[in-house]
C-alpha positions in Angstrom: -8.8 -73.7 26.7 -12.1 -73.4 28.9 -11.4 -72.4 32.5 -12.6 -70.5 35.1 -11.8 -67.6 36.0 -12.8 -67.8 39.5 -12.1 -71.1 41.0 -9.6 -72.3 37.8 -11.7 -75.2 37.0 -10.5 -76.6 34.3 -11.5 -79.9 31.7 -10.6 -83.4 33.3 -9.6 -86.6 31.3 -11.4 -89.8 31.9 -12.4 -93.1 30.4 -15.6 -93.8 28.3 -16.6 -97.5 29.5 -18.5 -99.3 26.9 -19.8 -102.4 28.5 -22.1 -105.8 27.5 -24.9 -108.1 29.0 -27.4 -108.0 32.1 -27.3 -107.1 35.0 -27.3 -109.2 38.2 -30.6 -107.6 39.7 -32.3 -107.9 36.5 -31.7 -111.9 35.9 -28.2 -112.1 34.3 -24.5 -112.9 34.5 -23.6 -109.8 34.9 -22.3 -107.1 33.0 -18.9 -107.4 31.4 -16.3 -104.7 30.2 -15.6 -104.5 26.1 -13.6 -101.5 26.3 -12.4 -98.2 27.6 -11.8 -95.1 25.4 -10.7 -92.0 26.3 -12.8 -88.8 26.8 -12.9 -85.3 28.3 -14.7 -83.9 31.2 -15.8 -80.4 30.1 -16.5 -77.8 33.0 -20.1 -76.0 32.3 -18.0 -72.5 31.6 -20.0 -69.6 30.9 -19.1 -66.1 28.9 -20.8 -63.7 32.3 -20.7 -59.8 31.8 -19.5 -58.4 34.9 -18.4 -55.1 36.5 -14.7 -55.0 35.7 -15.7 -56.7 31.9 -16.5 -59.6 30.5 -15.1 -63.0 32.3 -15.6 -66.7 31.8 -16.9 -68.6 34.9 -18.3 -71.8 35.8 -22.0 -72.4 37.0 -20.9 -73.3 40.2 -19.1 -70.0 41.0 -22.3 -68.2 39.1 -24.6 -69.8 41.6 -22.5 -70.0 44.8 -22.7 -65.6 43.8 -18.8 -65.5 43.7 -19.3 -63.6 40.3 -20.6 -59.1 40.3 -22.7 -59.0 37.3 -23.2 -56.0 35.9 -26.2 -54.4 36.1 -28.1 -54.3 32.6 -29.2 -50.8 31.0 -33.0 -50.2 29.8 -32.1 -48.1 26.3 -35.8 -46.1 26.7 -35.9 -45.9 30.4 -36.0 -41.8 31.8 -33.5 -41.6 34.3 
C-alpha cells in the first residue's frame, strides 16, 4: 500500500460520476446523473533518497521541505 511516510497520507475512496446532457449556462435542461462507480484517490507518493535511507513521501511533504535529502555524490569530483 502507498503511503507516506511523513504525514501518513494514504489512498481515499470516492465515486466516478458519469453524467448526460447540457448544461444550464450553455442552453440546456441541465445535466443529469447516469451513474456512479467506484474509484480510488491515489496520493502522488514518491520513492525520495534521504539521509537515514531511502523513504516514500508525498509531494506535498517534498515541497513543504519536511523531507532531508541526501546530498548526491559526483563519482570524478577531487575532494
Amino acid at each position: 500500500m502507498s503511503t507516506c511516510s511523513i504525514c501518513g497520507k494514504a489512498p481515499a475512496n470516492g465515486n466516478s460520476i458519469s453524467s448526460r446532457g447540457k448544461p444550464k449556462y450553455l442552453g440546456g435542461n441541465g445535466v443529469k446523473i447516469t451513474g456512479k462507480s467506484p474509484r480510488r484517490f491515489l496520493p502522488n507518493i514518491q520513492q525520495v533518497r534521504t539521509v537515514s535511507g531511502k523513504t516514500k513521501a508525498c509531494t506535498k511533504c517534498l515541497r513543504a521541505g519536511l523531507v532531508l535529502r541526501a546530498i548526491k555524490k559526483h563519482p570524478f569530483e577531487a575532494i
